[in-house]
C-alpha beads as a LAMMPS data file, in Angstrom:
LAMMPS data file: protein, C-alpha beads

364 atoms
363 bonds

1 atom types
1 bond types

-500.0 500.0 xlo xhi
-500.0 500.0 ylo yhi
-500.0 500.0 zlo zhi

Masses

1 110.0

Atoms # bond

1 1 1 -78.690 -85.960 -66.759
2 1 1 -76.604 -88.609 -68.623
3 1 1 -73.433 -87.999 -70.502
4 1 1 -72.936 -87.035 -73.575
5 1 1 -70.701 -89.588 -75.867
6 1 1 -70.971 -88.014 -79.511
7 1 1 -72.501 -84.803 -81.066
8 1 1 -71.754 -83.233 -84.567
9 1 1 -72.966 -79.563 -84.616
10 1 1 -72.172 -78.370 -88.137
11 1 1 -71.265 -74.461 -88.694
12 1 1 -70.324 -72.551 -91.436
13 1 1 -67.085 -74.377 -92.917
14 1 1 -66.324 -76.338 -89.458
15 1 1 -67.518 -79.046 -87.231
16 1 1 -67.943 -78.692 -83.662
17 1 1 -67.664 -82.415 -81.913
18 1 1 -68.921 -82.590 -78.748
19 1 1 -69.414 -85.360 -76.367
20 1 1 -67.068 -88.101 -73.961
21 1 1 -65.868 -89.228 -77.129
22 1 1 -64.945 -86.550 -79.286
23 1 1 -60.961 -86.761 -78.966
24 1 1 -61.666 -90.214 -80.980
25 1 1 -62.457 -88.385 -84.098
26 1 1 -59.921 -85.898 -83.485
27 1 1 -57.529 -89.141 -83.476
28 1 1 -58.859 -90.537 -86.643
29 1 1 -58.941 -86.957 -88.330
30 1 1 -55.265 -86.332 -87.425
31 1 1 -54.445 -90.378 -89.183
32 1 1 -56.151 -89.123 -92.139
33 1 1 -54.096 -87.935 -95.730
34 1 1 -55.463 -84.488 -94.944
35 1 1 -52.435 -84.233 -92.146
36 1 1 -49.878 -86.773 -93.361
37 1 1 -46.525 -85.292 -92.901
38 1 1 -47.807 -81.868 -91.644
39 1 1 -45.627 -80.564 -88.440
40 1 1 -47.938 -79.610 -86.083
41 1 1 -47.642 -77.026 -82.886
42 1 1 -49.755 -77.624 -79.719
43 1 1 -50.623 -74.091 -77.808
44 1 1 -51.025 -74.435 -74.308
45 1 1 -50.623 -72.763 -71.267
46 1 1 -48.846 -74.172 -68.133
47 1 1 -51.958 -75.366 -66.220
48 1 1 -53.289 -76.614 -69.286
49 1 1 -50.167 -78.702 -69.752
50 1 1 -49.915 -79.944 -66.632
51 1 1 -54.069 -81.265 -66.044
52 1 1 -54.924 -81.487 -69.547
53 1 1 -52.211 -82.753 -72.221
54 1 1 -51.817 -85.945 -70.186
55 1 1 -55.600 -86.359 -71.344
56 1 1 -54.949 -85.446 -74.623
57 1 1 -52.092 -87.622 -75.475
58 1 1 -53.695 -90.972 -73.791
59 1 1 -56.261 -89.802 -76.501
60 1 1 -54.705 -88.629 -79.273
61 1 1 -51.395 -90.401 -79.663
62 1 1 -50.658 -89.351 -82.936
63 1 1 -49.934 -86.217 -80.822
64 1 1 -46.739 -87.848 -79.491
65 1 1 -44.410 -86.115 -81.968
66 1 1 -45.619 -82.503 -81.968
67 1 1 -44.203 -79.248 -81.087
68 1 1 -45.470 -77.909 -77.352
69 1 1 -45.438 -73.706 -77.640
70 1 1 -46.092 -73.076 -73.701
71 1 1 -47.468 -69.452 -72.616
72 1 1 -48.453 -68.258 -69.318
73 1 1 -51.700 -68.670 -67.947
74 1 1 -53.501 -65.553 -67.578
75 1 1 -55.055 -62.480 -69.371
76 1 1 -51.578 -61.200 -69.667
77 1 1 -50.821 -63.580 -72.566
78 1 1 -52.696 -61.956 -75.215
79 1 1 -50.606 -59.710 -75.902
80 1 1 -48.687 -58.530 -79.090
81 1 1 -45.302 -58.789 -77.701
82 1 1 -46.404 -62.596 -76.542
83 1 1 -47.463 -62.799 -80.593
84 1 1 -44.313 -62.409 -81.923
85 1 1 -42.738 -64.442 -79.526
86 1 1 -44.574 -67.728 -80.664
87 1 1 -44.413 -66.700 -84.621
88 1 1 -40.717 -66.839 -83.847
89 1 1 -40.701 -69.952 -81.851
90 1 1 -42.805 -71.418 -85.036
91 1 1 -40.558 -70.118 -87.815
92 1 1 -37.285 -71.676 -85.617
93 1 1 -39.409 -75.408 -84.937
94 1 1 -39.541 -75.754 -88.459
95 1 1 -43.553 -74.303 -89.201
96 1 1 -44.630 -73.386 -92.742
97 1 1 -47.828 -72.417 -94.407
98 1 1 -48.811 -76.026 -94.059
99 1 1 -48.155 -76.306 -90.368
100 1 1 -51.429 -77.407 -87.919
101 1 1 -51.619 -75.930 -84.566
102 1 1 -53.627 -76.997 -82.013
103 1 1 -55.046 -74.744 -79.049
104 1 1 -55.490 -76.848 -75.836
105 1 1 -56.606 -74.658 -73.262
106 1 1 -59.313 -72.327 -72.461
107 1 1 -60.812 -68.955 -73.622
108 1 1 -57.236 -67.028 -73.930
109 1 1 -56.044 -70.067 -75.578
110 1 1 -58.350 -70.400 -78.306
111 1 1 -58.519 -66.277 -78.740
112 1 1 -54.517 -66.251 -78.803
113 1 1 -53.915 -69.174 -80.468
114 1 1 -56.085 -68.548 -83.428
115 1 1 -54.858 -65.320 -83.764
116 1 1 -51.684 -66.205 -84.080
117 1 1 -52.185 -69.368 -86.646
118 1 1 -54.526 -66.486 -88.866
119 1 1 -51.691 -64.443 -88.906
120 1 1 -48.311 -66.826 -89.115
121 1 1 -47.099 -66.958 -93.280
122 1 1 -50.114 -65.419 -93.805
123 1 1 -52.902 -67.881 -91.702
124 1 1 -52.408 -71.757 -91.146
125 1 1 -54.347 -74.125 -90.354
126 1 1 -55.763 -74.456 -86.601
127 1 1 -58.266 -76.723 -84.470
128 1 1 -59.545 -75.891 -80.885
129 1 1 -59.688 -77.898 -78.062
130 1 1 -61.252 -76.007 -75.291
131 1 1 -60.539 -76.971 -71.957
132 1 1 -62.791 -74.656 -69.885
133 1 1 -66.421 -74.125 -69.872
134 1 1 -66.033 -70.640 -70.601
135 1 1 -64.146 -71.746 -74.022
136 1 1 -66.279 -74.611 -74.456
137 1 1 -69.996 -73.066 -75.083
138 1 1 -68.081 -70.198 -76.291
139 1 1 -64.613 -68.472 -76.787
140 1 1 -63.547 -71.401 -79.122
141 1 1 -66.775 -71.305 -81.438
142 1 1 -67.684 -68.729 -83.843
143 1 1 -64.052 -67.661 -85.329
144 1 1 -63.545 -64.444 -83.462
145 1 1 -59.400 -64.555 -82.718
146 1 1 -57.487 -61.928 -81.270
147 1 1 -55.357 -60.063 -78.821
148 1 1 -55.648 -56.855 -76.145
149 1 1 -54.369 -53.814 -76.334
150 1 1 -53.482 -50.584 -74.289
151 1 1 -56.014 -52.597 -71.533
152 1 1 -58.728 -52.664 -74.047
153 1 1 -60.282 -56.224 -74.280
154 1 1 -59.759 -57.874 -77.512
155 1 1 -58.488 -54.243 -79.502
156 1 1 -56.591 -55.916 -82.718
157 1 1 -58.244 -59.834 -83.811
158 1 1 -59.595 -60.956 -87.049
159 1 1 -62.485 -63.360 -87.843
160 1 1 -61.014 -67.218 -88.610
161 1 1 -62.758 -70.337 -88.574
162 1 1 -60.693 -72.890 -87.151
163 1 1 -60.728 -76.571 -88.948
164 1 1 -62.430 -77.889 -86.405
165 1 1 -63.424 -77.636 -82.421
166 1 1 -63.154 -80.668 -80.260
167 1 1 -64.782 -80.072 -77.043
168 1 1 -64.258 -83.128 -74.414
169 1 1 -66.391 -82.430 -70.593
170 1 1 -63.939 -85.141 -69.085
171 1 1 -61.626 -82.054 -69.298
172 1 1 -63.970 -80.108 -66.794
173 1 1 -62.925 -81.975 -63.955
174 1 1 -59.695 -80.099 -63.914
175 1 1 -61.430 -76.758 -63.214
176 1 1 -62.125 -75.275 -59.748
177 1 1 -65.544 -73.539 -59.112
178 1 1 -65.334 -69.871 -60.411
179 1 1 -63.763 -71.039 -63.110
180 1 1 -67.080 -73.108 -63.974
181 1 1 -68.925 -70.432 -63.072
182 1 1 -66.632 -67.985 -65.528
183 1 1 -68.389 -70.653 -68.332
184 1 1 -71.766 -70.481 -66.815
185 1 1 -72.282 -66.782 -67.251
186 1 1 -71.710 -67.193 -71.319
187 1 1 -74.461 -69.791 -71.212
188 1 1 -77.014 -67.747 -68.984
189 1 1 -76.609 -65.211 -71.399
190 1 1 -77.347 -67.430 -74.317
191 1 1 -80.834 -68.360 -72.466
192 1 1 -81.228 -64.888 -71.796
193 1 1 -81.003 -63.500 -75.271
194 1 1 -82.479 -66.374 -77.209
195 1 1 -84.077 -69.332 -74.826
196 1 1 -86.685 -68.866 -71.728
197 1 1 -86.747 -72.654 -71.155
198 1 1 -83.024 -73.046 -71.145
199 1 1 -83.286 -70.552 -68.568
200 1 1 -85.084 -72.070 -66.740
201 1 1 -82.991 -74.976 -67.065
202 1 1 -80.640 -73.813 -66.164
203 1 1 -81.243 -73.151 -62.806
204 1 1 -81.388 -76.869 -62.140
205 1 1 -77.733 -77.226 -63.152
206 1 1 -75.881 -78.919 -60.731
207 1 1 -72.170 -78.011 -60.222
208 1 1 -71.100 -81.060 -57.868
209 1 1 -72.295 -83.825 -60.752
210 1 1 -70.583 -82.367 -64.118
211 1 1 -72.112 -84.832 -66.201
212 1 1 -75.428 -82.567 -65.582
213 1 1 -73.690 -79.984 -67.416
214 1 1 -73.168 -82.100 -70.881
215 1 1 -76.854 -81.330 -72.146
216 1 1 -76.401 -77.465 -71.590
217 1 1 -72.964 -77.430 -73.116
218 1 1 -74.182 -79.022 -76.165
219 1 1 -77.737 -76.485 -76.012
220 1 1 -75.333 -73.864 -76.017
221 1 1 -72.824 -74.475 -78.754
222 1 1 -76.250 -74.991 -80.669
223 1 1 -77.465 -71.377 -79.956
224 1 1 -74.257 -69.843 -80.724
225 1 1 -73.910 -71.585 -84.103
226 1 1 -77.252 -70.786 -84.840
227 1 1 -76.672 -66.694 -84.399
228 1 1 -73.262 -67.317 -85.705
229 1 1 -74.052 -68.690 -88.614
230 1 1 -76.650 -66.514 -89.610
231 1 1 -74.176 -63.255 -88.624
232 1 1 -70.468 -64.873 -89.412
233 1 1 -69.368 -61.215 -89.382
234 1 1 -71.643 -59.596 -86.815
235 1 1 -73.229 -57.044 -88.913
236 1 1 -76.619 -57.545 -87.309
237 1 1 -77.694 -60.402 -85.213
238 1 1 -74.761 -61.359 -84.006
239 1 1 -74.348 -58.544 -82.052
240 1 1 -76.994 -60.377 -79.434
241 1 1 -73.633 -62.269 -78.075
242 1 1 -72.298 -58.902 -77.044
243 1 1 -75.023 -58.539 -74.023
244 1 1 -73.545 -58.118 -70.283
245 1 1 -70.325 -57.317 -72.318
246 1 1 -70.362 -53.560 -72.971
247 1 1 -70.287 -53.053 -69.097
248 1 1 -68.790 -56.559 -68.133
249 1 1 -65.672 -55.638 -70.609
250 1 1 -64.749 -52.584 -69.081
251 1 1 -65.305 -53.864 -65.330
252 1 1 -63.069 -56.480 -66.625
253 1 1 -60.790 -54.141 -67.995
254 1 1 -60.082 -51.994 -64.935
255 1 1 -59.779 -55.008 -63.225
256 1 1 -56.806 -55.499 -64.743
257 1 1 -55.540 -52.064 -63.718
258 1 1 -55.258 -51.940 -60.197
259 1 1 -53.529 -53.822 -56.750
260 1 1 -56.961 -55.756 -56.202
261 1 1 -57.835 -59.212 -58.047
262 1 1 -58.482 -58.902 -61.565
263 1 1 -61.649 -60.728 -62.699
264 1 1 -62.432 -63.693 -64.444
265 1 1 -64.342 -62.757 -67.618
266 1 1 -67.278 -64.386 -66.509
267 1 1 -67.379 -62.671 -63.002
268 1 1 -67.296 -59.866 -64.940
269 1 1 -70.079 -60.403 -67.421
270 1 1 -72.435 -61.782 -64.733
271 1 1 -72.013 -57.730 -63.396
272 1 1 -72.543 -57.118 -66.837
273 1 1 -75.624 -58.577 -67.437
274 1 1 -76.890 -57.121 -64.340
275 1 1 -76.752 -54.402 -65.175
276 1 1 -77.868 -54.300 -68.539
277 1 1 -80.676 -56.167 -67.726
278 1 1 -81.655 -53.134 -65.426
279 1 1 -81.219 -50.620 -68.339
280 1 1 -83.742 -52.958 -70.446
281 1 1 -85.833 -52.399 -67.635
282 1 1 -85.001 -49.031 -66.703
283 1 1 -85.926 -48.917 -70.960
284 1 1 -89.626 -50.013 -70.734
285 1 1 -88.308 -53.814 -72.310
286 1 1 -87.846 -56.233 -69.025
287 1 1 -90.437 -56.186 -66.455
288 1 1 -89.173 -55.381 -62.954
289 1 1 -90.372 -59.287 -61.786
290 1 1 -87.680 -60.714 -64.516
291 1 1 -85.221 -57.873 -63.728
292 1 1 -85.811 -59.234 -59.810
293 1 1 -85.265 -62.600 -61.603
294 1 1 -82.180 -62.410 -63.296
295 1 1 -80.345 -60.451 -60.426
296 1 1 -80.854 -62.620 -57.409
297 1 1 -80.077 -66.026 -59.722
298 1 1 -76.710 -64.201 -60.598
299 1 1 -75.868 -62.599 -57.089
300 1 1 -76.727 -66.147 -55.645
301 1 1 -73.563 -67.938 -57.845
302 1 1 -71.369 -64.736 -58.500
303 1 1 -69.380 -62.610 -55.983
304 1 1 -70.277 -59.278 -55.667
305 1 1 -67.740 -57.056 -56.879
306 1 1 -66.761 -53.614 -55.432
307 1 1 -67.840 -50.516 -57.647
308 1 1 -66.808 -46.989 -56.224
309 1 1 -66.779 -43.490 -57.630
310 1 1 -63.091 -44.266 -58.994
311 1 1 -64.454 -46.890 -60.796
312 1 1 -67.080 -45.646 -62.402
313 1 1 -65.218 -42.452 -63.750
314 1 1 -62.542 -45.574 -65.430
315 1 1 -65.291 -47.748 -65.955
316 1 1 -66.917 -44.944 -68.404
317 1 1 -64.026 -43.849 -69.811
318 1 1 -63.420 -47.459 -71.366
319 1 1 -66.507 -47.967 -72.268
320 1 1 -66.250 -45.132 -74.734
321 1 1 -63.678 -47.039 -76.602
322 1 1 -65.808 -49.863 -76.971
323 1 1 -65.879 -51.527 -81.120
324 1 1 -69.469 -51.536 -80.603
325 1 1 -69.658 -47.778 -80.352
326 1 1 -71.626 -45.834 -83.210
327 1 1 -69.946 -42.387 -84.196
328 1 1 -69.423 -41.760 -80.441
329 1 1 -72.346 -43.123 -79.945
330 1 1 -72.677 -45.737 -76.905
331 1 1 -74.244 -49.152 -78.530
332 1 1 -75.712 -51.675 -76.272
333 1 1 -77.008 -54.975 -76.523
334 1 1 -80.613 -55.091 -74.217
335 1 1 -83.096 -57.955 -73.810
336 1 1 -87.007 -57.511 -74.148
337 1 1 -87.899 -60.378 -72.106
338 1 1 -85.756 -63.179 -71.183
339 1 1 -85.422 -65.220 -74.247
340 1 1 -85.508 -62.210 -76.421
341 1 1 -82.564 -59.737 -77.292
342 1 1 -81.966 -56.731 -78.849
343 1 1 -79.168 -55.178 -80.405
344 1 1 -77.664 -52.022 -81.340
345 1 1 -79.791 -50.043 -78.382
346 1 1 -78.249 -46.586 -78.079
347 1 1 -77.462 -45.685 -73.953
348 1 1 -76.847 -42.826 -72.328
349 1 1 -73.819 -42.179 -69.463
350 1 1 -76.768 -41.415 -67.312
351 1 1 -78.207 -44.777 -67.522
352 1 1 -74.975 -46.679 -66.904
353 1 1 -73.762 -45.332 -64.145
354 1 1 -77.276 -45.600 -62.689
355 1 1 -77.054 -49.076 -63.879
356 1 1 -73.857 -49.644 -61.808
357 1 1 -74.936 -47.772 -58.613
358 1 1 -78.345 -50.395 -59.079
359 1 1 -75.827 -53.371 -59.146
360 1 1 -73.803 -51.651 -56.111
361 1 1 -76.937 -51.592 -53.945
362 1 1 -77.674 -55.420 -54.554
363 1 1 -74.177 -56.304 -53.631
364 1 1 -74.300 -54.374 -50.190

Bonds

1 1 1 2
2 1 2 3
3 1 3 4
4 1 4 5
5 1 5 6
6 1 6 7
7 1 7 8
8 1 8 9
9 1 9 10
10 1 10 11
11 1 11 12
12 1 12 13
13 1 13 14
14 1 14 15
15 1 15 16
16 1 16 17
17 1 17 18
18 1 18 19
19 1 19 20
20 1 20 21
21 1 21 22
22 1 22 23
23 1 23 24
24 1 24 25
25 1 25 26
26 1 26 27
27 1 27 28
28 1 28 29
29 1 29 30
30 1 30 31
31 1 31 32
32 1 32 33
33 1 33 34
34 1 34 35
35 1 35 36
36 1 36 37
37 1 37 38
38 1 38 39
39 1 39 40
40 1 40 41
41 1 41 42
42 1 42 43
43 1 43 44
44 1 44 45
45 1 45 46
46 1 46 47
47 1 47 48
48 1 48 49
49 1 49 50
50 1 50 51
51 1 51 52
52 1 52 53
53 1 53 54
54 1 54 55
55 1 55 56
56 1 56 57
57 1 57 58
58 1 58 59
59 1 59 60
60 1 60 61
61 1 61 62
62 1 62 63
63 1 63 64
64 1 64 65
65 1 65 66
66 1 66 67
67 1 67 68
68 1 68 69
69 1 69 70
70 1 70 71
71 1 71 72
72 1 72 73
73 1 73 74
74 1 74 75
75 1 75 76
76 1 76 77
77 1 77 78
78 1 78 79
79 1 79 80
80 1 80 81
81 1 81 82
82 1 82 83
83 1 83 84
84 1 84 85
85 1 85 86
86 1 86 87
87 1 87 88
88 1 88 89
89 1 89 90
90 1 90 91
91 1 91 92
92 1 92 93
93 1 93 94
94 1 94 95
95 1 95 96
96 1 96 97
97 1 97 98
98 1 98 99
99 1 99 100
100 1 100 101
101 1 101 102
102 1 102 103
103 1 103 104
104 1 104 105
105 1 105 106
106 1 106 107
107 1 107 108
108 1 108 109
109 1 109 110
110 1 110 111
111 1 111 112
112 1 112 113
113 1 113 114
114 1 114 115
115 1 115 116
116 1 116 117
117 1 117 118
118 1 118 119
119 1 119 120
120 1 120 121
121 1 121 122
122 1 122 123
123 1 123 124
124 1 124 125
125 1 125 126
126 1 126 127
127 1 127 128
128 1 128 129
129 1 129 130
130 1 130 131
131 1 131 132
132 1 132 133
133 1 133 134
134 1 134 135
135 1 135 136
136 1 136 137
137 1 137 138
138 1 138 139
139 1 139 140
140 1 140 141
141 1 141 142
142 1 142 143
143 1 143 144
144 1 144 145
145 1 145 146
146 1 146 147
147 1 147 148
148 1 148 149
149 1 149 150
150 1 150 151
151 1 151 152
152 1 152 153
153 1 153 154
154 1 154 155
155 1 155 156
156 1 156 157
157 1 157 158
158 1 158 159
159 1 159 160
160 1 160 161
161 1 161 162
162 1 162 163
163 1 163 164
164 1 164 165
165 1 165 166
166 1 166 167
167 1 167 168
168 1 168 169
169 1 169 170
170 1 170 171
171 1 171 172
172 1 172 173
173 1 173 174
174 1 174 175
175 1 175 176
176 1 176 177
177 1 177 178
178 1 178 179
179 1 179 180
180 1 180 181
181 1 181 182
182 1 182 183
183 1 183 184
184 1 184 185
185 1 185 186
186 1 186 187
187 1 187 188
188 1 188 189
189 1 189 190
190 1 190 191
191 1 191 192
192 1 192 193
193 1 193 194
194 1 194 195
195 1 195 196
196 1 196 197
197 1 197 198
198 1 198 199
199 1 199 200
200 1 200 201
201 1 201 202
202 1 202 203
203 1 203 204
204 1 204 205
205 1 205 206
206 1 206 207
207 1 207 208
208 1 208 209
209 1 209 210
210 1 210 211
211 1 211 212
212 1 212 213
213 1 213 214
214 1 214 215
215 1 215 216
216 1 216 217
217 1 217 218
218 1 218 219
219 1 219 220
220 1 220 221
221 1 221 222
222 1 222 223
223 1 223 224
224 1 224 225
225 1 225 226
226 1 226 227
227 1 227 228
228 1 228 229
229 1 229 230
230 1 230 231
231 1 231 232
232 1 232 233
233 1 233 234
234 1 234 235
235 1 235 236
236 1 236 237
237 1 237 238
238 1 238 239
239 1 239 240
240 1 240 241
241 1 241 242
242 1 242 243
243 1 243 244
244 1 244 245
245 1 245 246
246 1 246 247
247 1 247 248
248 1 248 249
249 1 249 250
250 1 250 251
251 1 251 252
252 1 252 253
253 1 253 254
254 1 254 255
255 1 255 256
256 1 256 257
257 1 257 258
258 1 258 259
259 1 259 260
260 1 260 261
261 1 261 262
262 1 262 263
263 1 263 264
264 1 264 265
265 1 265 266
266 1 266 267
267 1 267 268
268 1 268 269
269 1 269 270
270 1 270 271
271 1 271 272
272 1 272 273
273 1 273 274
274 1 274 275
275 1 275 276
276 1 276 277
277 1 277 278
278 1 278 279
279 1 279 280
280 1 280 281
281 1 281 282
282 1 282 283
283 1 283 284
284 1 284 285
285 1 285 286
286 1 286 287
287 1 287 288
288 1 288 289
289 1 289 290
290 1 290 291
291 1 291 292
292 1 292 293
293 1 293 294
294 1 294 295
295 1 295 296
296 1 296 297
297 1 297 298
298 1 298 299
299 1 299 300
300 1 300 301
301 1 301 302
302 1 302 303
303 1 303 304
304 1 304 305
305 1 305 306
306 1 306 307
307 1 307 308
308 1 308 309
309 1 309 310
310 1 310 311
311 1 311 312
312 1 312 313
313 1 313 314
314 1 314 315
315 1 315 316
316 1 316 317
317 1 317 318
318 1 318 319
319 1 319 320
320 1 320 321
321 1 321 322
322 1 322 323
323 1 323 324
324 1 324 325
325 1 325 326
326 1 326 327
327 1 327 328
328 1 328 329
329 1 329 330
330 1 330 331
331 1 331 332
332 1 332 333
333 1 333 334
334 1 334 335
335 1 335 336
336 1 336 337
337 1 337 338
338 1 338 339
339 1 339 340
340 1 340 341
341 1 341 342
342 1 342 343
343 1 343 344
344 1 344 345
345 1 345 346
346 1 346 347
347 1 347 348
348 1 348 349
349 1 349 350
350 1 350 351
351 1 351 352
352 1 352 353
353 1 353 354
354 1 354 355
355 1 355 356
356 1 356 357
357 1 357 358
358 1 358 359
359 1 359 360
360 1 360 361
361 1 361 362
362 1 362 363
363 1 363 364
């Protein structure tokens, strides 16, 4: 498939540009009035300043003169205490209620970042530039900011738009494989809540020619506006975007916890949606050939990830504090068919940890 040079997908307030050339018109934007004289911050983590700003100021040159704020890559970063360290690094460099900052990096970027710009003298201004697939079709659309707390993913956030999102592929090239493949899993689940044919798409995506990937990048930003827009504060329909995450948090979660690897987000919303695909069927909702389907397309891109007893008993636990939850209720997000989701589905323990011990026999 060719590259993509230029795409405007228009939200609710923002723009997202997408395409080879989209760091143009975030150089002409940043030359208008609109940001004459404004000090402005660039967020960025230390891999992100070492493959990506190179790319960005070669781009953007009116970037020569910012402020760099560098954090450490890593889940690790969003964190409060990491907050308070960059709203004092702002106040010191001079930043005021008219101050820009721009997030260059990739998922905990954009989540950090615009937290911290929604909260700094009361919310600045802010513009994404997502350098990761998993940041480009998603993290850094949709105005969800915010940080973790006591392990729980994503505890204390707010919803702000940024100004704009600027998402480049040439930054892609940067990324090893399971970081693509982190990305990948947000756009399967887009085709699997809303899209058959992009489904089936993508399964012709090619991960050694990137340029193949421009068309679903751009599919996807398009089917997360569209739900976003209609659900800016996910009171309903939004609430499709949370499937493979009620289980693929809290794997992720207890990741985090223990001596072995801790996941990538995506690794651990491809278990995710697994699994919840097997409660849909388990449900009466997904037939048992889609189920077959879904599974052996994710276990044939994904490792398989170790679930024992342990696990399950922590696994549980956190999924009890999950925001989605319903008066103690457990609230899932379920899929009818691929290409159709539903929302709000309330599950039983039984069925998850069945769902889990189904996943654990397909990985052995």
């Amino acid at each position: 498939m060719a590259e993509i040079d230029l795409e405007i997908v228009k939200t609710d307030g923002y723009e997202v540009v997408v395409g080879r050339h989209s760091l143009a018109n975030l150089a002409e934007l940043l030359s208008s009035e609109l940001y004459s004289g404004v000090k402005i911050f660039i967020l960025a983590d230390e891999n992100t300043l070492q493959a990506c700003m190179p790319v960005l100021m070669g781009k953007v040159p009116q970037l020569s003169e910012a402020e760099v704020v560098e954090i450490s890559a890593g889940e690790e970063s969003k964190d409060l205490e990491v907050c308070a360290q960059i709203w004092s690094a702002l106040g010191e460099l001079g930043g005021d209620r008219s101050s820009l900052m721009i997030n260059l990096g990739g998922g905990v970027v954009s989540d950090l970042g615009g937290f911290i710009a929604g909260a700094f003298k009361r919310g600045i201004r802010f513009i994404n530039v997502p350098t990761s697939l998993l940041a480009q079709v998603d993290a850094s659309i949709g105005g969800k900011v915010g940080v973790n707390l006591g392990g729980l993913k994503n505890e204390v956030g707010l919803f702000r738009n940024p100004e704009s999102v600027f998402v480049d592929p040439e930054f892609l090239k940067s990324l090893p494989r399971n970081q693509l493949l982190s990305g990948f899993a947000e756009m399967i689940k887009h085709a699997l809540i809303s899209d058959p044919q992009y489904w089936e798409d993508l399964k012709q995506v090619s991960f050694y020619d990137l340029a193949s990937l421009d068309a679903s990048i751009l599919h996807s930003i398009r089917i997360k506006n569209q739900i976003v827009t209609s659900d800016p504060f996910e009171s309903g329909r939004r609430k499709l975007l949370n499937f493979g995450h009620t289980i693929g948090h809290a794997v992720e979660s207890n990741s985090f916890e223990g001596d072995s690897r801790a996941l990538l987000h995506g690794e651990a919303v491809a278990l995710g949606m697994v699994c919840e695909s097997f409660i849909s069927h388990k449900l009466g909702l997904l037939s048992k050939e889609e189920l077959n389907d879904i599974a052996s397309f994710i276990f044939s891109h994904y490792p398989k990830i170790k679930i024992d007893e342990l696990k399950i008993h922590r696994i549980l636990e956190l999924i009890k504090h999950d925001k989605k939850n319903v008066d103690g209720e457990i609230r899932m997000t379920l899929i009818n068919e691929i290409g159709d989701g539903v929302y709000d589905q309330k599950i039983g323990v039984d069925l998850i940890v069945e769902s889990l011990y189904y996943y654990e026999r397909w990985a052995n």
